[in-house]
MDTraj code that builds the backbone (N, CA, C; nanometers):
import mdtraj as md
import numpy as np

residues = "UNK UNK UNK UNK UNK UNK UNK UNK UNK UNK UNK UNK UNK UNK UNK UNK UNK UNK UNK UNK UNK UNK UNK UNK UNK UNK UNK UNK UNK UNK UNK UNK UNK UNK UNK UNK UNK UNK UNK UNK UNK UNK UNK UNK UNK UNK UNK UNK UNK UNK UNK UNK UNK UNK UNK UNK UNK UNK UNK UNK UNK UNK UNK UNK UNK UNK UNK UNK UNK UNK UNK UNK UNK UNK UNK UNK UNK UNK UNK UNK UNK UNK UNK UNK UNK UNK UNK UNK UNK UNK UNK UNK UNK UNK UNK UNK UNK UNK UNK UNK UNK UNK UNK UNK UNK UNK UNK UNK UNK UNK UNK UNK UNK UNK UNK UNK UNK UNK UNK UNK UNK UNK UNK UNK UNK UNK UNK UNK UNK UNK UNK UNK UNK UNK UNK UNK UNK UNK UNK UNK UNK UNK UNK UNK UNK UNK UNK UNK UNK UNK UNK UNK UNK UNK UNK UNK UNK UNK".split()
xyz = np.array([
    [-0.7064, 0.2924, -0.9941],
    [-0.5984, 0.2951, -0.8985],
    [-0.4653, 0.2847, -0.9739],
    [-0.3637, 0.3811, -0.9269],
    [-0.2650, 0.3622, -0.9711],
    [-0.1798, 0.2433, -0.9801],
    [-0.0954, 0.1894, -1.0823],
    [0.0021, 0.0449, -1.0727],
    [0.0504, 0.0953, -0.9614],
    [0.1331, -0.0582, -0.9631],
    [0.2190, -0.0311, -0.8391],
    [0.3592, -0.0147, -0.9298],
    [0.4708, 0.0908, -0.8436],
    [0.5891, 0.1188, -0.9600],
    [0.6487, -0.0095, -0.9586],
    [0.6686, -0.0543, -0.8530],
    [0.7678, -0.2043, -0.8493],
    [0.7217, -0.3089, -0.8264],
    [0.7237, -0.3947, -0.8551],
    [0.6989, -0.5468, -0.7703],
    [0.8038, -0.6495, -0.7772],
    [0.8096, -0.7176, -0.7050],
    [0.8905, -0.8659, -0.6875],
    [0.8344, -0.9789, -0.7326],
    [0.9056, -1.0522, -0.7583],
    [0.7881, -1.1636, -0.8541],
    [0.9073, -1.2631, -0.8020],
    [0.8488, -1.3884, -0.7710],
    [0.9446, -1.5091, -0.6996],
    [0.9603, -1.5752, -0.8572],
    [1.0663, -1.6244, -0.8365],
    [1.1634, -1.6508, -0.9564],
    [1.1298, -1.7927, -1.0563],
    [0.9961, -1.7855, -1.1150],
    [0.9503, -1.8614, -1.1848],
    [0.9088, -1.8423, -1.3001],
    [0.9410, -1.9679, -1.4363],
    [0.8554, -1.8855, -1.5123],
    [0.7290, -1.8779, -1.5216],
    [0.6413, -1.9383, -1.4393],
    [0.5079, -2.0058, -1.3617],
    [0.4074, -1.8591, -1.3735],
    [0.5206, -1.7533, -1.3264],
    [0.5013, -1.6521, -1.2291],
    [0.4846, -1.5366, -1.3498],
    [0.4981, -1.5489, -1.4923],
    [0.5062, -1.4522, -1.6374],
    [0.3526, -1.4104, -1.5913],
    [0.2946, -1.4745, -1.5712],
    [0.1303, -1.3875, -1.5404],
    [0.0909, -1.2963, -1.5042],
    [0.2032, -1.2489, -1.3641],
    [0.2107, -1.1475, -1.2861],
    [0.2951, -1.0187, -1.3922],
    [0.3816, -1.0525, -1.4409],
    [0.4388, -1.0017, -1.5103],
    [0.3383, -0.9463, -1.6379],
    [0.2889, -1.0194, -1.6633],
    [0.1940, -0.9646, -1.7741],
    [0.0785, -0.8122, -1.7511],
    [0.0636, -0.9182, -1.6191],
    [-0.0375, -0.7900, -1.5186],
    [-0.0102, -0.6721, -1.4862],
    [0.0938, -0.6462, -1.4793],
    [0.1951, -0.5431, -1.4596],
    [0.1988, -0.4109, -1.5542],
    [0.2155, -0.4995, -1.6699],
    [0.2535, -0.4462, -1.8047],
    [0.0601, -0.4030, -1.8053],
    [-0.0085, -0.4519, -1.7990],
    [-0.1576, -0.4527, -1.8731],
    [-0.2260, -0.3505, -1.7853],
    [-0.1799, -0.3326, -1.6357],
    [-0.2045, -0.2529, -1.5447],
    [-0.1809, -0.0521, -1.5933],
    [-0.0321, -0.0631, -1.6492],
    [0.0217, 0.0384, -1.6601],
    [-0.0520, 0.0579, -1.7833],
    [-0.0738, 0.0249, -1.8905],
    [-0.1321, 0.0424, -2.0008],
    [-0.2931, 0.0852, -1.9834],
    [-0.3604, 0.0188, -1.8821],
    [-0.5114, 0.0605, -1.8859],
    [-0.4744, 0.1998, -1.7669],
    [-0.3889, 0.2273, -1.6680],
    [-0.4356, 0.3385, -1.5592],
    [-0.3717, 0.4480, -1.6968],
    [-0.2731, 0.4477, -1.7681],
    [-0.2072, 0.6423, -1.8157],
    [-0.2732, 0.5455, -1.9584],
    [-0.3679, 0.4512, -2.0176],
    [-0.4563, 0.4846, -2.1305],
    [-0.3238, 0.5115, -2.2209],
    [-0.2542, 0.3776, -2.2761],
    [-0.1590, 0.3781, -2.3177],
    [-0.2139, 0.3328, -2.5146],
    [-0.1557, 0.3938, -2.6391],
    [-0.2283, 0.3387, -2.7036],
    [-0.1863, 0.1990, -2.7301],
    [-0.3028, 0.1104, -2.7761],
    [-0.2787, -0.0481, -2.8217],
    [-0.2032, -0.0545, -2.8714],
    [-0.1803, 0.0088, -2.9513],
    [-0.0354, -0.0262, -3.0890],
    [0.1036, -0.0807, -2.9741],
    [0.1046, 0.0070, -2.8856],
    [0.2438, -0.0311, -2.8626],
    [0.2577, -0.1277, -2.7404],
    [0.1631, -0.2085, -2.6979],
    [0.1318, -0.3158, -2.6522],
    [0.2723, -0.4432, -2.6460],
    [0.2379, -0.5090, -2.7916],
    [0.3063, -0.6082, -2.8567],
    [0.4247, -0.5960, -2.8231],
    [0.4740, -0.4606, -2.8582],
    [0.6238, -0.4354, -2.7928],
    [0.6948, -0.5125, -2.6598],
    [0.6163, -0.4180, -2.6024],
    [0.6833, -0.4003, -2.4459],
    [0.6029, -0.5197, -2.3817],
    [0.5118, -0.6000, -2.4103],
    [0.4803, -0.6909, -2.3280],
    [0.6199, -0.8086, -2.3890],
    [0.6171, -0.8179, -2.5581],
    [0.7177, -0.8931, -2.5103],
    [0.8481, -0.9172, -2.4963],
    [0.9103, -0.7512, -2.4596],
    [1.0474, -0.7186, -2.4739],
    [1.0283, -0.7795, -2.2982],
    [0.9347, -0.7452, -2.2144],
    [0.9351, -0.7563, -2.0411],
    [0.8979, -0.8514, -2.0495],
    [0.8316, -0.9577, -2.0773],
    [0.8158, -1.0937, -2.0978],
    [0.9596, -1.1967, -2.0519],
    [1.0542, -1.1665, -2.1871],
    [1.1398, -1.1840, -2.2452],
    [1.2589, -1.1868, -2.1211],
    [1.2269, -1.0248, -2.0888],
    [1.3506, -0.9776, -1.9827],
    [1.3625, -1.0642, -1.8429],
    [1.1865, -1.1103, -1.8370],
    [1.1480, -1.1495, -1.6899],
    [1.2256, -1.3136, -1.7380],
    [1.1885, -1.3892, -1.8121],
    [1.1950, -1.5184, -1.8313],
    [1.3719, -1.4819, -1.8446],
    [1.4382, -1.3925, -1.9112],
    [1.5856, -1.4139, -1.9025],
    [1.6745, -1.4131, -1.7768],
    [1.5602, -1.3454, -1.6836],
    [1.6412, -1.3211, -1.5188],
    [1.5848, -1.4110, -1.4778],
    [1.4615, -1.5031, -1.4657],
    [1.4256, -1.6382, -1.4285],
    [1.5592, -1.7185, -1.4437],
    [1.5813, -1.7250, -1.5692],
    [1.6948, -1.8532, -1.6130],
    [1.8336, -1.8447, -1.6266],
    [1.9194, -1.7241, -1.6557],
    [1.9902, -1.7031, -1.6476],
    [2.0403, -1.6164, -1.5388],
    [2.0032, -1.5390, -1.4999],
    [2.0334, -1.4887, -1.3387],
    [1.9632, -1.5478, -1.2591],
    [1.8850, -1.5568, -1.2311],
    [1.8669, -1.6341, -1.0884],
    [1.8486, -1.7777, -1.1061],
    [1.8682, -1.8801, -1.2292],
    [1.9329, -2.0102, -1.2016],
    [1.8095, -2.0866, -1.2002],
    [1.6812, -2.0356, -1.1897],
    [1.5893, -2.1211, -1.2216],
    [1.5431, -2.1298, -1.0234],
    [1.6373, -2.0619, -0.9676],
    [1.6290, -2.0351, -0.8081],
    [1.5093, -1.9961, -0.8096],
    [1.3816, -2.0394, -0.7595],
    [1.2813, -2.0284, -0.6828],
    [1.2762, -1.9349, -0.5502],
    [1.3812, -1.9496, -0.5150],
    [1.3924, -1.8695, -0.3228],
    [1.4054, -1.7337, -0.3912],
    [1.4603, -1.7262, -0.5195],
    [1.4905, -1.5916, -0.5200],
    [1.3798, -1.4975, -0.6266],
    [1.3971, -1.3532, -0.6274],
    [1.3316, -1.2435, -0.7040],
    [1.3804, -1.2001, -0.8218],
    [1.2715, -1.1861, -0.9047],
    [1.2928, -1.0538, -0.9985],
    [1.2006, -0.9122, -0.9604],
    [1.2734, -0.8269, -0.9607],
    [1.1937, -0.6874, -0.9567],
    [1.1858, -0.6363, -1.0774],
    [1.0376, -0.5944, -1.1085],
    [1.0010, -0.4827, -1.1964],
    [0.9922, -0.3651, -1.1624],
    [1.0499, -0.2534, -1.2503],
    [1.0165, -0.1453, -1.1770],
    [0.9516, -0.0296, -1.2989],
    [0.8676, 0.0460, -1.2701],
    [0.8318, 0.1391, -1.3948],
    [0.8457, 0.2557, -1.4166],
    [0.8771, 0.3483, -1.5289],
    [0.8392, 0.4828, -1.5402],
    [0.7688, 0.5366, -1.6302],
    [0.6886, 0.6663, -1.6199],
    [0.5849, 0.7216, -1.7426],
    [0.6141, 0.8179, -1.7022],
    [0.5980, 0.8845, -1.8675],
    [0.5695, 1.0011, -1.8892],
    [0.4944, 1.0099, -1.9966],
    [0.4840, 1.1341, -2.0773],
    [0.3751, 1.1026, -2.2180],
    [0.4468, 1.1268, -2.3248],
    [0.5911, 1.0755, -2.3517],
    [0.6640, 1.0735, -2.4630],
    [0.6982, 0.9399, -2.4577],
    [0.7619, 0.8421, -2.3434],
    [0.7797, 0.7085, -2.2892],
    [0.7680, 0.6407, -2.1453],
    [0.8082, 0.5145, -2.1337],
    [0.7417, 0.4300, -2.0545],
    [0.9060, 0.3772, -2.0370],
    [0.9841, 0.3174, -1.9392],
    [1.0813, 0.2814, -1.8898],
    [1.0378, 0.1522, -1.7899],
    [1.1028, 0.0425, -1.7990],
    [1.0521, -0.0489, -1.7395],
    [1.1940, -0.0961, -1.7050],
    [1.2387, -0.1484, -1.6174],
    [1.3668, -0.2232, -1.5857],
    [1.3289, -0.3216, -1.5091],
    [1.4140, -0.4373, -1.4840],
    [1.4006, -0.5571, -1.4795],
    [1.5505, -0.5792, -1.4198],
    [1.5343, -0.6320, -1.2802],
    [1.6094, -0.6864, -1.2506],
    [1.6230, -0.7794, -1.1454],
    [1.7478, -0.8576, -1.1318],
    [1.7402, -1.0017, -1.0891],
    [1.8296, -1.0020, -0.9546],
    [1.8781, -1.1505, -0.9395],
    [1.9311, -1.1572, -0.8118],
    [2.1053, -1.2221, -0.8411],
    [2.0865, -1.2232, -1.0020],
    [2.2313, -1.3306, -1.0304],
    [2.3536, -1.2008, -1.0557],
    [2.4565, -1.2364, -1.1506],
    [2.5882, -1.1927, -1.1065],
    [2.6127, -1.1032, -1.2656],
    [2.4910, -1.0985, -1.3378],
    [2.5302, -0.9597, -1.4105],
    [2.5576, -1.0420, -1.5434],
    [2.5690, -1.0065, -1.6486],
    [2.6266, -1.0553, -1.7902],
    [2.6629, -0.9441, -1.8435],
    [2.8050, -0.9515, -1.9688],
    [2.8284, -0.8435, -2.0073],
    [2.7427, -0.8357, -2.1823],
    [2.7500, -0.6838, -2.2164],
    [2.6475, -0.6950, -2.3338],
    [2.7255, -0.8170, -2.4528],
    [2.8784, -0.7882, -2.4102],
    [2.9189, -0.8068, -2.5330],
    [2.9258, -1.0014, -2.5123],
    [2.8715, -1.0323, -2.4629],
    [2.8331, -1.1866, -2.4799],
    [2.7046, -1.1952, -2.5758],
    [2.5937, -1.0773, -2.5993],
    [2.5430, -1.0938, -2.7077],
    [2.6025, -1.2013, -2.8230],
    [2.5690, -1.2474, -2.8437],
    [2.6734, -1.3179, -2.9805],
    [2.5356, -1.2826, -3.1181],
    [2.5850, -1.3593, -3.2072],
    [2.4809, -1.3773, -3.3142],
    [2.3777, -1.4499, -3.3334],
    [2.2551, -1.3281, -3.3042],
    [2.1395, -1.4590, -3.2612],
    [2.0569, -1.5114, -3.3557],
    [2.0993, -1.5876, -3.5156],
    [2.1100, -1.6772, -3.5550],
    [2.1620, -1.7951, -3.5454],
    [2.2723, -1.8107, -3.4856],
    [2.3232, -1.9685, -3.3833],
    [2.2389, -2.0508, -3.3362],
    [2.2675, -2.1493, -3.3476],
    [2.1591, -2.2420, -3.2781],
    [2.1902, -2.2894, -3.1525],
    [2.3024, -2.2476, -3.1355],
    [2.3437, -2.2887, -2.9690],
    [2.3313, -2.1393, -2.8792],
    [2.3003, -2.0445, -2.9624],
    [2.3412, -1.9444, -2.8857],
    [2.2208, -1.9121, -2.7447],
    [2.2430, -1.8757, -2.6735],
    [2.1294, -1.8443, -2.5148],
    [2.0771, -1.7431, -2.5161],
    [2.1664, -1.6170, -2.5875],
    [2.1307, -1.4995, -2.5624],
    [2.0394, -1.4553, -2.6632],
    [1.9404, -1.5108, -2.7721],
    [1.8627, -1.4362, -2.8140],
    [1.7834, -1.4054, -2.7771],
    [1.7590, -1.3684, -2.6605],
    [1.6166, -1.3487, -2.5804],
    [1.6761, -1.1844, -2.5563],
    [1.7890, -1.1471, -2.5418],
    [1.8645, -0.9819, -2.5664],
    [1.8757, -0.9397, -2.6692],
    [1.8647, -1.0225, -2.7683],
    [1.8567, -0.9902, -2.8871],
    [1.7245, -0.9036, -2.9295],
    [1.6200, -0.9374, -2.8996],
    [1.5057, -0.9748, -2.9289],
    [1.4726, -0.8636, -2.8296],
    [1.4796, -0.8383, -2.7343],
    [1.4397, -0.7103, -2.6140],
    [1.5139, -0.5748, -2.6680],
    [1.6437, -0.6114, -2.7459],
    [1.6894, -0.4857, -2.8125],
    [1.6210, -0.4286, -2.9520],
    [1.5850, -0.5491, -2.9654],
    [1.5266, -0.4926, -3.1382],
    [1.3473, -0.4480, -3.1238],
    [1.3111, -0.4849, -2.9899],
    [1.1775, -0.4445, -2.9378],
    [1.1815, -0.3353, -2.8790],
    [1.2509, -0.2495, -2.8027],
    [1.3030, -0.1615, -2.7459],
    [1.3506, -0.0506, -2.8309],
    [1.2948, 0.0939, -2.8092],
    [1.3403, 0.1780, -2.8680],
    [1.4874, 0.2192, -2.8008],
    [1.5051, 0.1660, -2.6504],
    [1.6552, 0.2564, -2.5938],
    [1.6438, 0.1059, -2.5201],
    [1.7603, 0.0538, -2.4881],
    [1.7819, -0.0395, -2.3850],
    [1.9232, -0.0429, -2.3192],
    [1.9421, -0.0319, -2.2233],
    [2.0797, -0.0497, -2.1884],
    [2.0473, -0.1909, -2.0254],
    [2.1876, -0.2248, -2.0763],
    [2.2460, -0.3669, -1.9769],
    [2.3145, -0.2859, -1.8636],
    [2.2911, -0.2862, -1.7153],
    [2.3584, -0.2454, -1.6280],
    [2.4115, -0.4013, -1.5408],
    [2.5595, -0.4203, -1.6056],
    [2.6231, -0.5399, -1.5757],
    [2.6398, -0.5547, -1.4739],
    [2.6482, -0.4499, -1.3637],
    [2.7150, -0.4493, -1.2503],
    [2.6089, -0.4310, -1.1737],
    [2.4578, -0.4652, -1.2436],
    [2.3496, -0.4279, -1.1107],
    [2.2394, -0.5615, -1.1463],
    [2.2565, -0.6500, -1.2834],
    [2.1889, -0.7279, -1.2996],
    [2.0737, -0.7233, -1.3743],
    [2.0543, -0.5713, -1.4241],
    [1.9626, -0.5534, -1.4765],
    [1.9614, -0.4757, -1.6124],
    [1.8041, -0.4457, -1.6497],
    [1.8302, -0.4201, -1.8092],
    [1.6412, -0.2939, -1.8129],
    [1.7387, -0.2354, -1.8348],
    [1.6365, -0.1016, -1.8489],
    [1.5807, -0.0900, -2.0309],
    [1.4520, -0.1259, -2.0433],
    [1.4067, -0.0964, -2.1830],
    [1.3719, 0.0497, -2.1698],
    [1.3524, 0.0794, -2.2536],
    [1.2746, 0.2306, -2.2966],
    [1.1885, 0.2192, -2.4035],
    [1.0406, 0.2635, -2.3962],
    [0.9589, 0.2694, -2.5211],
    [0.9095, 0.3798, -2.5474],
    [0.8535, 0.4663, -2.6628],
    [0.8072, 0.5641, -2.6981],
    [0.6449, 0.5716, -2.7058],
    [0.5878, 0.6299, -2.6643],
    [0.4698, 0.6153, -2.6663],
    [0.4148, 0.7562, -2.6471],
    [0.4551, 0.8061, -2.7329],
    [0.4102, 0.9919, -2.7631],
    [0.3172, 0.9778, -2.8652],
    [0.2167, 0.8912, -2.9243],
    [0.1316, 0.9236, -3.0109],
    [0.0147, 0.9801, -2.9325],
    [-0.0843, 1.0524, -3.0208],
    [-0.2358, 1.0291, -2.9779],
    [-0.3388, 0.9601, -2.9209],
    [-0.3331, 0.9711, -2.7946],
    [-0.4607, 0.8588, -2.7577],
    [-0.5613, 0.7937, -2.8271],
    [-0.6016, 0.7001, -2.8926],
    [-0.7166, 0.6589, -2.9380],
    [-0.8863, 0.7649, -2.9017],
    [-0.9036, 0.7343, -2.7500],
    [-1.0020, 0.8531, -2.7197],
    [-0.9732, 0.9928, -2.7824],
    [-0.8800, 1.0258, -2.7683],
    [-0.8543, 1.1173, -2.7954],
    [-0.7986, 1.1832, -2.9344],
    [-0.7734, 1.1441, -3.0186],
    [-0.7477, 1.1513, -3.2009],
    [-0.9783, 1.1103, -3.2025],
    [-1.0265, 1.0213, -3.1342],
    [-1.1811, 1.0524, -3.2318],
    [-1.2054, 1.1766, -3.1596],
    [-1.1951, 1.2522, -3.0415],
    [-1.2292, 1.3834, -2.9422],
    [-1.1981, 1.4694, -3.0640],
    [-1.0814, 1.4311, -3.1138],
    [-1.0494, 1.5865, -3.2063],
    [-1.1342, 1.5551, -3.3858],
    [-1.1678, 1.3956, -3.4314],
    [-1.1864, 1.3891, -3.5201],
    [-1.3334, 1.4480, -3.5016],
    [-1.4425, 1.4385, -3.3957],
    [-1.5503, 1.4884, -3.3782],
    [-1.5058, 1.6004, -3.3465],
    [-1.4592, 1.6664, -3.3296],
    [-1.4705, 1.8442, -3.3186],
    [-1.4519, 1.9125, -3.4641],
    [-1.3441, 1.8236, -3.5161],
    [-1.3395, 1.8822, -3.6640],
    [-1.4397, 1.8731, -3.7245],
    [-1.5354, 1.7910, -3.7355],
    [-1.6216, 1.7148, -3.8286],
    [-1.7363, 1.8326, -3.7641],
    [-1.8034, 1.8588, -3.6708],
    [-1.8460, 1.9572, -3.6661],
    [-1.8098, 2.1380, -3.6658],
    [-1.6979, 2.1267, -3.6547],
    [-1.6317, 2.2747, -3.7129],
    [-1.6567, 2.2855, -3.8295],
    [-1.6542, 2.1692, -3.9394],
    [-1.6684, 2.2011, -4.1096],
    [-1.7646, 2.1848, -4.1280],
    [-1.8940, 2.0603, -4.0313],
    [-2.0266, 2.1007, -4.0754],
    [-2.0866, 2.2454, -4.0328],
    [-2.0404, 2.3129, -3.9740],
    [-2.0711, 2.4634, -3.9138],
    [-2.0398, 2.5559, -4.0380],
    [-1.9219, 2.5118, -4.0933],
    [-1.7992, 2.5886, -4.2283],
    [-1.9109, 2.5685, -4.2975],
    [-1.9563, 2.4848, -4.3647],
    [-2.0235, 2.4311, -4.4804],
    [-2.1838, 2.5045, -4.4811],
    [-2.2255, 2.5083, -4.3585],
    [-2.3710, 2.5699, -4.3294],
    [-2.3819, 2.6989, -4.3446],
    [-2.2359, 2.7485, -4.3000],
    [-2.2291, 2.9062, -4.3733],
    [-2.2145, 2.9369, -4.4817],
    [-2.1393, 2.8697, -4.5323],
    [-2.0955, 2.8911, -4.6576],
    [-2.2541, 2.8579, -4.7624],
    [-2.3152, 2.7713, -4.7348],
    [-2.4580, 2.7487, -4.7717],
    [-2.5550, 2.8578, -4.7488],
    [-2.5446, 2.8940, -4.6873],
    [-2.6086, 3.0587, -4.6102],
    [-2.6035, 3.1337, -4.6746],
    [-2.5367, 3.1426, -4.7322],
    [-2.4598, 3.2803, -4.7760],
    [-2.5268, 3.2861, -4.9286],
])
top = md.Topology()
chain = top.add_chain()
for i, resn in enumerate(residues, 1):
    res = top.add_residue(resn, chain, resSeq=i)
    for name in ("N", "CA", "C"):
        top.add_atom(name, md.element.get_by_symbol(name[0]), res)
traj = md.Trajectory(xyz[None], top)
């Protein structure tokens, strides 16, 4: 069964489970390869727990929405909250020890494309995921492997 594109998730970090599910959902229905897993679970991890605490305040009454996109070059996931927006350039340097924002830090450097939409609360990752399917790289490694044992039997033939 297909994911669902969006969900709402009540504003906890209690609630990262669902979030996880999400992510693990889309990966087993379009047979996403493993490799790029690590990424995006914890760039959306990251994103969900940053709109938990910093936009919506640790507010319980309120939502984060996930929302998704695929295709077979990338995967688009955005994340957004119920609070009042941050601008990028509060990024600061996330070596600081006081600093809050390395959790954007950390979703940008996980993220092949990410942009901050300040004025909507949310934060659109982008990941690449145009390799070879796993099933599918052994589909072609067994076709080769018998194309050259076929090559080889002729060539023996002969």
């Amino acid at each position: 069964m297909k994911p669902r594109e969006r969900i709402n998730i009540a504003s906890s970090k209690e609630n990262i489970v669902e979030v996880e599910n999400f992510v693990q959902d889309i990966f087993d229905f379009y047979r996403i390869e493993r490799d790029f897993f690590g990424n995006i679970i914890l760039a959306t991890t990251e994103a969900f727990e940053n709109s938990v605490v910093h936009g919506n305040k640790n507010n319980t009454s309120k939502f984060v929405s996930l929302f998704y996109e695929y295709n077979p070059e990338k995967l688009i996931i955005e994340v957004k909250d119920e609070g009042d927006g941050f601008s990028e350039s509060d990024i600061n340097d996330p070596t600081l020890s006081d600093n809050d924002k390395k959790g954007l830090f950390l979703i940008k450097m996980l993220s092949d494309n990410v942009a901050f939409h300040e004025d909507e609360a949310m934060v659109s990752m982008s990941f690449k995921v145009n390799c070879i399917h796993s099933d599918e790289y052994h589909r072609r490694i067994k076709l080769l492997n018998i194309y050259f044992d076929k090559v080889k039997q002729k060539v023996e033939n002969e």
